[in-house]
C-alpha positions as a Markdown table, in Angstrom:
| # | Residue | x | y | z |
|---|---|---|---|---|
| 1 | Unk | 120.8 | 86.5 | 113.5 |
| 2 | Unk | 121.2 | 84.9 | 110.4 |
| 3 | Unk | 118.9 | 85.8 | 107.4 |
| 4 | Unk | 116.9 | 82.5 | 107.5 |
| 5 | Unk | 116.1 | 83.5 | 111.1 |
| 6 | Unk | 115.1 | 86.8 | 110.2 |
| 7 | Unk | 112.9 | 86.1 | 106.9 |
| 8 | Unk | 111.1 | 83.4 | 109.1 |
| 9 | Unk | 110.4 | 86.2 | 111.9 |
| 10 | Unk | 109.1 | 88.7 | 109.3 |
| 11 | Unk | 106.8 | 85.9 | 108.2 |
| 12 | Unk | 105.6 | 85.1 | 111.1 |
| 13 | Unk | 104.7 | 88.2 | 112.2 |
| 14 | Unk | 103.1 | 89.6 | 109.4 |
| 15 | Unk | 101.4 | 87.3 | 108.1 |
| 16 | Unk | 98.2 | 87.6 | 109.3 |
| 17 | Unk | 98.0 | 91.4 | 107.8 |
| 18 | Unk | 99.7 | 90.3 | 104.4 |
| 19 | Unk | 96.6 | 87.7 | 103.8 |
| 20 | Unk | 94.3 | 90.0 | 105.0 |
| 21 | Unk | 95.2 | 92.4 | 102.2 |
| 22 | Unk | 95.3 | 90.2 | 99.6 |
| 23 | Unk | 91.6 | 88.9 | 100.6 |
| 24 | Unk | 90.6 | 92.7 | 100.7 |
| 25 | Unk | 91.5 | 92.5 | 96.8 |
| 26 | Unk | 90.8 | 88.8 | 95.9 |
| 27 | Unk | 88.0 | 88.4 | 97.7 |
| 28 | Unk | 89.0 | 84.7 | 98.1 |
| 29 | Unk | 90.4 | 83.4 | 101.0 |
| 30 | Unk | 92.2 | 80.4 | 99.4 |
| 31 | Unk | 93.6 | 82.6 | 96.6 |
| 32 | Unk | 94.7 | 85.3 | 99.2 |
| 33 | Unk | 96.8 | 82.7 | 101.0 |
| 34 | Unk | 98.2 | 81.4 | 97.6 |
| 35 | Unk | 99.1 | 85.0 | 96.4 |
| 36 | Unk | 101.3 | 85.4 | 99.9 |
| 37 | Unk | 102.7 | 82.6 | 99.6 |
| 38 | Unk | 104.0 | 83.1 | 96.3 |
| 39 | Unk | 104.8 | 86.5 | 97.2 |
| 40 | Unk | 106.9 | 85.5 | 100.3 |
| 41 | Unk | 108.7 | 82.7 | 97.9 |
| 42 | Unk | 110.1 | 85.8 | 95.6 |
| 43 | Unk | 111.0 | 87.7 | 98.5 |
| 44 | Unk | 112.5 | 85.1 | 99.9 |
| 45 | Unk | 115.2 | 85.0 | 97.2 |
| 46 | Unk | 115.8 | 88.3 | 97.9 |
| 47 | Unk | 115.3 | 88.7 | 101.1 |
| 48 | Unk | 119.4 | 89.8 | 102.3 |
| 49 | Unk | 119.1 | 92.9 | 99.5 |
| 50 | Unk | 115.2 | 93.5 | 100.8 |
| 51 | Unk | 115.7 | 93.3 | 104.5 |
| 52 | Unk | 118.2 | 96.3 | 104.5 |
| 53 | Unk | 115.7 | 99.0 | 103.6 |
| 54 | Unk | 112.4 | 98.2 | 104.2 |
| 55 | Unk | 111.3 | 95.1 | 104.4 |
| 56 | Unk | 107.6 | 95.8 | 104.9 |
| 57 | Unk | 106.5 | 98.2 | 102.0 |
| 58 | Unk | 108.4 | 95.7 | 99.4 |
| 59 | Unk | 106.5 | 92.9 | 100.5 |
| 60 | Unk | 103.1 | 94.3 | 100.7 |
| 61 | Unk | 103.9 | 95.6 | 96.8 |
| 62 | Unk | 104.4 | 91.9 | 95.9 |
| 63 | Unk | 101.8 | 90.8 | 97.6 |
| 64 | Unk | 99.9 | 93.3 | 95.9 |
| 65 | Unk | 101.1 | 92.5 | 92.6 |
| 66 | Unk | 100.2 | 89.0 | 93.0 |
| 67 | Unk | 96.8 | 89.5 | 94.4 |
| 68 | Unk | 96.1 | 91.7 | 91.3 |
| 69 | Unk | 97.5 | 89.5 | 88.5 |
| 70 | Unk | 96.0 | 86.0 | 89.7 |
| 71 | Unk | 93.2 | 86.2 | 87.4 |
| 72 | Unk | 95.3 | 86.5 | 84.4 |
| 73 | Unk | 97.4 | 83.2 | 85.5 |
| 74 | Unk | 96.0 | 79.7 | 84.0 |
| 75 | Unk | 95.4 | 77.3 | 86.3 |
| 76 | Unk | 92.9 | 74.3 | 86.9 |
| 77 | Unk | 89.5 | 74.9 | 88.6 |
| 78 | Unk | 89.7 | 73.1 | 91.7 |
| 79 | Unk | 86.2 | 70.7 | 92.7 |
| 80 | Unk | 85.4 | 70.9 | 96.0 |
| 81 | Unk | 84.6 | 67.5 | 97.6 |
| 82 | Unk | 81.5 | 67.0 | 99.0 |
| 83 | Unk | 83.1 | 64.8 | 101.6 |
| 84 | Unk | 85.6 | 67.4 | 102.7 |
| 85 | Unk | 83.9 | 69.6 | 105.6 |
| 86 | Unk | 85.3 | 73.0 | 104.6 |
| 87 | Unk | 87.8 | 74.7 | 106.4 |
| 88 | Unk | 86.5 | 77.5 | 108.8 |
| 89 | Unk | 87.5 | 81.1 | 107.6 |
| 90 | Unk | 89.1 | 81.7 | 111.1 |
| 91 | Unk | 91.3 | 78.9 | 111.4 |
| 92 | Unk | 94.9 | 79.3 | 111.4 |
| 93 | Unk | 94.8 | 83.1 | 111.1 |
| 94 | Unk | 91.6 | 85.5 | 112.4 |
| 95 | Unk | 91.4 | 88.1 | 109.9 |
| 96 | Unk | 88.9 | 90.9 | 110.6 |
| 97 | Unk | 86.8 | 91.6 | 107.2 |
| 98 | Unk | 86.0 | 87.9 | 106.9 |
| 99 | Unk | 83.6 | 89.0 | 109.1 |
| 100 | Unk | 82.9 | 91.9 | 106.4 |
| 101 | Unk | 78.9 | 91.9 | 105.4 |
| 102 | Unk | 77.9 | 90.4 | 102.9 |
| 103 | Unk | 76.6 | 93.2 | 100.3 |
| 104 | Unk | 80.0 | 94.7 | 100.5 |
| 105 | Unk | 82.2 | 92.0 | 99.9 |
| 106 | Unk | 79.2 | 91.3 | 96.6 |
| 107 | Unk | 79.9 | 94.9 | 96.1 |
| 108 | Unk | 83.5 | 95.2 | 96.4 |
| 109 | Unk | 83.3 | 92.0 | 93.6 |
| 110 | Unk | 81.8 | 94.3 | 91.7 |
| 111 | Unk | 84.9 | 97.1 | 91.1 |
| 112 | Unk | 87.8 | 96.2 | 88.8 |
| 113 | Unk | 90.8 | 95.1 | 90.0 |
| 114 | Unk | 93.1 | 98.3 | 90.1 |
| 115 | Unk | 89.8 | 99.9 | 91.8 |
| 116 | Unk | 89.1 | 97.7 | 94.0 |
| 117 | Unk | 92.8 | 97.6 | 95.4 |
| 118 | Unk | 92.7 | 101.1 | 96.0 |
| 119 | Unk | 89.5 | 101.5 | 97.7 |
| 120 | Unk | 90.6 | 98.7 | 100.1 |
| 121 | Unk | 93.8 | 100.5 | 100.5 |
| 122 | Unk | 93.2 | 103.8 | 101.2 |
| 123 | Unk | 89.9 | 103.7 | 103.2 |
| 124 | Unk | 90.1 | 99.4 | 104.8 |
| 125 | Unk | 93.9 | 100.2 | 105.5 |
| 126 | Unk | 94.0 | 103.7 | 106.3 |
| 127 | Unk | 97.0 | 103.7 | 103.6 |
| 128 | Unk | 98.2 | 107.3 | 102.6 |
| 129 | Unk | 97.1 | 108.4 | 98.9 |
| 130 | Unk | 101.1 | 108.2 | 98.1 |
| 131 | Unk | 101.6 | 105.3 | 99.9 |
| 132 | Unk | 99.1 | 103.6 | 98.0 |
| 133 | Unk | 100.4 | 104.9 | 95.3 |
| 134 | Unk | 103.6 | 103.8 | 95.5 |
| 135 | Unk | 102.4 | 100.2 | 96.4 |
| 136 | Unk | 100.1 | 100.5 | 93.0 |
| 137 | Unk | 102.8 | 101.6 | 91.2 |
| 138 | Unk | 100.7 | 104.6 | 89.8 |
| 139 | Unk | 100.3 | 108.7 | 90.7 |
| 140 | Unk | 98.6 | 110.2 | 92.9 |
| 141 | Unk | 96.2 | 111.3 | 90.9 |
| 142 | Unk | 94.7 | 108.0 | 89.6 |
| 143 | Unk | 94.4 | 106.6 | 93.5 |
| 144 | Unk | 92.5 | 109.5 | 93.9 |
| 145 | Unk | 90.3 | 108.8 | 90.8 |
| 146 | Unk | 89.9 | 105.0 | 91.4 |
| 147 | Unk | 88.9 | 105.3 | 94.9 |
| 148 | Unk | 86.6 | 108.1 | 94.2 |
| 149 | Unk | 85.2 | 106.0 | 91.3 |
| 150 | Unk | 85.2 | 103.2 | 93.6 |
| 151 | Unk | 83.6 | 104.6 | 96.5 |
| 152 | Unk | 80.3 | 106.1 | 94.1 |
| 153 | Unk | 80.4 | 102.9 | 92.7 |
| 154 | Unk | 80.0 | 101.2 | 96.5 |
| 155 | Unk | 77.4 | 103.7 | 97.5 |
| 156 | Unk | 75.6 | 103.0 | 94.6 |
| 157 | Unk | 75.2 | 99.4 | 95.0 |
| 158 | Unk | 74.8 | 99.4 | 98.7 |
| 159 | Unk | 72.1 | 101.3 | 97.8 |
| 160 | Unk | 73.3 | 104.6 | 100.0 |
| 161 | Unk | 72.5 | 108.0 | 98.8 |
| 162 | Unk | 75.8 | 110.0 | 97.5 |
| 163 | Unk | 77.4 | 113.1 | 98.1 |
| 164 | Unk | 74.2 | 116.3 | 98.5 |
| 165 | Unk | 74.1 | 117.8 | 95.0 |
| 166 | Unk | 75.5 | 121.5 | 95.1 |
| 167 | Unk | 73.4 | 123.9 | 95.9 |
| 168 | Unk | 72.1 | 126.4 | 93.5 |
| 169 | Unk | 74.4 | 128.9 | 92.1 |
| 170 | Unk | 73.3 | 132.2 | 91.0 |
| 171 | Unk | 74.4 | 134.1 | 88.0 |
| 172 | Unk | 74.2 | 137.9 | 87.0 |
| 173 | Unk | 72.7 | 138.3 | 83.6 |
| 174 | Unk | 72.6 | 141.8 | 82.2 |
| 175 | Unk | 69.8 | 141.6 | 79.9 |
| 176 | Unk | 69.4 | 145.0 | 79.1 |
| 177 | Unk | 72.6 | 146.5 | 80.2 |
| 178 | Unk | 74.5 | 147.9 | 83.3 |
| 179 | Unk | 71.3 | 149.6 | 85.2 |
| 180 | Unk | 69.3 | 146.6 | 84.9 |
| 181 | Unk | 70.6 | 143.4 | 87.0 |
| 182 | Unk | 69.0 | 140.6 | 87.3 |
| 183 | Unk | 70.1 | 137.1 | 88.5 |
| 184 | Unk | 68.8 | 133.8 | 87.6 |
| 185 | Unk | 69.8 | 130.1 | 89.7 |
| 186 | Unk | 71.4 | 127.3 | 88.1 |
| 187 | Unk | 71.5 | 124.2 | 89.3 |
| 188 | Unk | 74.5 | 122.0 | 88.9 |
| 189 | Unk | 78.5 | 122.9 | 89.9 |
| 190 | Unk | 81.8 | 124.7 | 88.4 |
């Protein structure tokens, strides 16, 4: 199998979850497809080097990468004509969160980029905190942070009540030394 052959495989086969993701971050269907596309053209130039190792994770980082940075590109506002019925969202690929409710997908438009991309990662993928770390090309520790961020922030606008505040904790005060112990509750954490 030639590496034509093989690129055009990987294509087809995962191509359906490669737009997927990149609507999970751009929210846009059209852009989503763009960002592939121009993902899978860089690849493609690569593609003997990438197919060695694996094939998979370096495509879904520049798929990523594109997805992220297509705001920051210049590029003409398109006009939609009025003549022009509008293609249907299930088409040529059936992607499973178009079906997504509404209030999330105006909530998820709501998080920052880098936030966004890793609460769609870790909890729409089911993506490992390193993996999506390596795919964001940041630690562990800010996945953790931007999807716990992101997540507060969801619940918030959703309008669904947050974690149950700690409960009390009490505290040994010694006002009037060692034979006299009292305790007092205070609210909050550690």
């Amino acid at each position: 199998m030639n590496d034509e052959t093989g690129f055009r495989q990987f294509v087809n086969a995962r191509w359906p979850a490669l737009v997927q993701s990149a609507y999970l971050v751009t929210l846009d269907r059209g852009i989503a497809e763009d960002c592939v596309q121009e993902a899978l053209t860089r690849v493609h130039r690569r593609w003997r080097r990438v197919a060695v190792d694996n094939p998979e994770a370096y495509v879904r980082k520049a798929v990523l990468n594109a997805a992220l940075s297509w705001r920051r590109k210049r590029r003409l506002r398109e006009v939609p004509l009025e003549h022009a019925g509008s293609p249907r969202a299930d088409d040529p690929v059936s992607l499973s969160m178009l079906d997504a409710d509404d209030q999330l997908v105006a909530a998820l438009r709501s998080l920052p980029p880098q936030m966004r991309a890793a609460v769609v990662l870790r909890y729409l993928e089911d993506r490992s905190e390193s993996e999506t770390a390596q795919l964001l090309g940041c630690s562990v520790g800010a996945v953790k942070s931007a999807s716990s961020r992101g997540i507060a922030r969801l619940r918030t606008a959703l309008g669904e009540p947050g974690p149950p505040a700690p409960p009390p904790r009490a505290e040994l005060i010694d006002p009037e030394g060692p034979q006299s112990q009292m305790f007092r509750f205070v609210e909050g954490t550690r």
